[in-house]
GUSE-919848 format. One record per residue (C-alpha): x, y negated, z negated. Coordinates in nm, 4 decimals. Example, Ala and Ser with C-alpha at 12.3 -4.5 7.8 and 13.67 -1.06 7.14 Angstrom:
<node><u>1.2300</u><v>0.4500</v><w>-0.7800</w></node>
<node><u>1.3670</u><v>0.1060</v><w>-0.7140</w></node>
//
This chain:
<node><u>-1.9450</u><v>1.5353</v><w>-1.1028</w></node>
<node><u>-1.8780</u><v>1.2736</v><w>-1.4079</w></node>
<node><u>-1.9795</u><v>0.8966</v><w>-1.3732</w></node>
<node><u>-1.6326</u><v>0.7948</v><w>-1.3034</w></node>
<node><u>-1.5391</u><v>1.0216</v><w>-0.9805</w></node>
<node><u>-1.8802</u><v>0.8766</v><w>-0.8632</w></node>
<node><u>-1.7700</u><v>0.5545</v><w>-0.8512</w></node>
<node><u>-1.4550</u><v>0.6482</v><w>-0.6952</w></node>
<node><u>-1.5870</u><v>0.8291</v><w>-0.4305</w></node>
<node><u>-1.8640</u><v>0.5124</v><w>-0.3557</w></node>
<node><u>-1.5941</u><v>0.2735</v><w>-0.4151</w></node>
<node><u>-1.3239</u><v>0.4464</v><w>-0.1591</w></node>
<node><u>-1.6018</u><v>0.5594</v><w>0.0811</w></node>
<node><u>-1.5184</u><v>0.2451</v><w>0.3243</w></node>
<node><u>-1.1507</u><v>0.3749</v><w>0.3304</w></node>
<node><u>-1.2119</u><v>0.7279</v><w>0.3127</w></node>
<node><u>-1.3584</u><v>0.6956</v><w>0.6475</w></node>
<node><u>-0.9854</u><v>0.6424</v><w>0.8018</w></node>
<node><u>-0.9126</u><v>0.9752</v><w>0.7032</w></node>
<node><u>-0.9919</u><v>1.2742</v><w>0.8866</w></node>
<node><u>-0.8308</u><v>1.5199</v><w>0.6271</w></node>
<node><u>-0.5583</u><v>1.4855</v><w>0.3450</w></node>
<node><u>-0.2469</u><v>1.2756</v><w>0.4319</w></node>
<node><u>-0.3975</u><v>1.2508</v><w>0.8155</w></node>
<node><u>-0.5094</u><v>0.8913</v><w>0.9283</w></node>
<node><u>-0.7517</u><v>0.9105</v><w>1.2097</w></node>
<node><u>-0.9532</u><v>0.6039</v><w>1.2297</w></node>
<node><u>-1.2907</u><v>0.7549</v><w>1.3763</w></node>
<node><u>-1.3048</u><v>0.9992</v><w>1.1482</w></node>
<node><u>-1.4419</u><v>1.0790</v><w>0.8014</w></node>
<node><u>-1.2073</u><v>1.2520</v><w>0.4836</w></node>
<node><u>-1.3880</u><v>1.5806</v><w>0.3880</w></node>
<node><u>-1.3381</u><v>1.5915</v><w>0.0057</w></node>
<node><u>-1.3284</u><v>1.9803</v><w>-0.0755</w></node>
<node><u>-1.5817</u><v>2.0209</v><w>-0.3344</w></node>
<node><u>-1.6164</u><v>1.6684</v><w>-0.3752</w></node>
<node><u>-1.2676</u><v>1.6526</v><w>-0.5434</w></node>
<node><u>-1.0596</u><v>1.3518</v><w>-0.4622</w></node>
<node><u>-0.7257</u><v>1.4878</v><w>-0.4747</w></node>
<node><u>-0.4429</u><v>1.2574</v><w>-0.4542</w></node>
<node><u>-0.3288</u><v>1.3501</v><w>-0.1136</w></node>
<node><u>-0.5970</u><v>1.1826</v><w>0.0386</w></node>
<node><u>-0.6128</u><v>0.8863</v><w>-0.2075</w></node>
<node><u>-0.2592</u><v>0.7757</v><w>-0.1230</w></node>
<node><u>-0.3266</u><v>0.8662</v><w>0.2686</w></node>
<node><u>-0.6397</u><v>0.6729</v><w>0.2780</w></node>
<node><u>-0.6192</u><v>0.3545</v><w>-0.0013</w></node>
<node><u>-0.4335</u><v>0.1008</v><w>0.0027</w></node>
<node><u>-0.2650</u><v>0.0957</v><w>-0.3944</w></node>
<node><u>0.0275</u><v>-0.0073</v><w>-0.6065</w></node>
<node><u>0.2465</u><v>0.2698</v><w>-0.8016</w></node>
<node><u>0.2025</u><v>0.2102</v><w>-1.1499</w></node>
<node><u>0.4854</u><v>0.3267</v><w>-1.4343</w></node>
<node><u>0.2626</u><v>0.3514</v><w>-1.6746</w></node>
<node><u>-0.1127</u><v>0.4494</v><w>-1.7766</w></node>
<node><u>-0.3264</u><v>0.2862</v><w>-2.0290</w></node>
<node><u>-0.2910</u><v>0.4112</v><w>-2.3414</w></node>
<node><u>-0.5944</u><v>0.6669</v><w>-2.3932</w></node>
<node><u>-0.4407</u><v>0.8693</v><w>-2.1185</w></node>
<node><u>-0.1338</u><v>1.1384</v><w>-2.1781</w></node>
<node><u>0.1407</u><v>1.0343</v><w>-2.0001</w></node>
<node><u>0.2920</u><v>1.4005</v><w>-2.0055</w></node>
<node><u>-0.0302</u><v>1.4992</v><w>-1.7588</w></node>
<node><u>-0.1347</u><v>1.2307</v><w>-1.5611</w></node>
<node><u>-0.0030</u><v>0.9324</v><w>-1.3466</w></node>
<node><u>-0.2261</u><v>0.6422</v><w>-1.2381</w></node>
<node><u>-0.2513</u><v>0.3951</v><w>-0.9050</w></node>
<node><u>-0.4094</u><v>0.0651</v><w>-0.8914</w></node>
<node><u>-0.6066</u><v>-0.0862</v><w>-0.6578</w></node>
<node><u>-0.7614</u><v>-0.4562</v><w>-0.6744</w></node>
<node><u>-1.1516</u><v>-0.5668</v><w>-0.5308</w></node>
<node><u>-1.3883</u><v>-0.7325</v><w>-0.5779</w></node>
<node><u>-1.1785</u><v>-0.9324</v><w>-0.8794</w></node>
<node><u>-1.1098</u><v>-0.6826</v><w>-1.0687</w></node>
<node><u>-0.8129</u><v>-0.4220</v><w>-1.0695</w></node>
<node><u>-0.9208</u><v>-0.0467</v><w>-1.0766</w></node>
<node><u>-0.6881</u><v>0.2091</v><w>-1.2210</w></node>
<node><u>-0.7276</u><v>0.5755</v><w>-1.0860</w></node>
<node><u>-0.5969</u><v>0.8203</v><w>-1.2992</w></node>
<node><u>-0.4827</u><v>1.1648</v><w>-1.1546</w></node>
<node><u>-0.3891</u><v>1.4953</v><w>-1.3370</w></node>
<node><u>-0.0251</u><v>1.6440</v><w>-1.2484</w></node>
<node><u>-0.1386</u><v>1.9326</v><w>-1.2153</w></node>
<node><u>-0.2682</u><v>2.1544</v><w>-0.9152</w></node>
<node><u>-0.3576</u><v>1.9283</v><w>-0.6324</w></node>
<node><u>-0.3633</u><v>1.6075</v><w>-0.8340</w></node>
<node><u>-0.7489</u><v>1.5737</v><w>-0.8737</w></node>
<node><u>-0.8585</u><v>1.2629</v><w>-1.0057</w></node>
<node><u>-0.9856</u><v>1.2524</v><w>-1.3637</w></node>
<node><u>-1.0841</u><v>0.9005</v><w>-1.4371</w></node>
<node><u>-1.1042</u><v>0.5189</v><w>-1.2550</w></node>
<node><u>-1.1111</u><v>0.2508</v><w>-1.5163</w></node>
<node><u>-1.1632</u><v>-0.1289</v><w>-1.4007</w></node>
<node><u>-1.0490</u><v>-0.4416</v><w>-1.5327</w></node>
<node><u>-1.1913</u><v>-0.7809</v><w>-1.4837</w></node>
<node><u>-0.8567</u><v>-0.9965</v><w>-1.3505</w></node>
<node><u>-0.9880</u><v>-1.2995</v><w>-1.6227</w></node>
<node><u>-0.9676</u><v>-0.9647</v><w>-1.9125</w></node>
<node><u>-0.5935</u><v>-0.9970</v><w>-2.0216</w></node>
<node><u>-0.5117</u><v>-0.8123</v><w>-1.6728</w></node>
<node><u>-0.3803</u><v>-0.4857</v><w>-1.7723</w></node>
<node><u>-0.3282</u><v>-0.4658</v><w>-2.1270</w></node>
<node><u>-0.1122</u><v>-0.1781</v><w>-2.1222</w></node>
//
């Protein structure tokens, strides 16, 4: 597991626990993440987010699509692949006072 879907799964772990399985909300149960993969399906089910057009700029816009999210003052960007069941490749946070998303 890389550094980044760490941090996603510790940082979503409060609202994973609405989920009891992709795209079903059940608040007194927990999301089971199939081989620790946090597919998209149970990101959008279980976090609240904002559709973004873009991605930053590192990331290929022909294979992934990103979501945003805002705590703690900062904004997080989760970036999912297209393909298969959407995993999530990378989560890349912003400080709101850092030129808020500079792409």
């Amino acid at each position: 597991m890389t550094r980044a879907s760490l941090l996603a799964l510790l940082a979503l772990a409060p609202a994973a626990a609405l989920a009891s399985g992709p795209g079903e909300k059940h608040p007194e149960g927990p999301a089971y993440l199939e081989g620790g993969v946090l597919t998209y399906e149970v990101f959008e089910s279980a976090v609240e987010h904002a559709d973004l057009d873009s991605c930053p700029a590192e990331f290929d816009p022909e294979a992934v699509f990103c979501r945003l999210t805002l705590a703690a003052d900062g904004a997080n960007v989760f970036v999912f692949s297209l393909e298969g069941d959407q995993p999530l490749l990378a989560v890349k946070r912003y400080e709101l006072n850092d030129g808020f998303l500079p792409f």
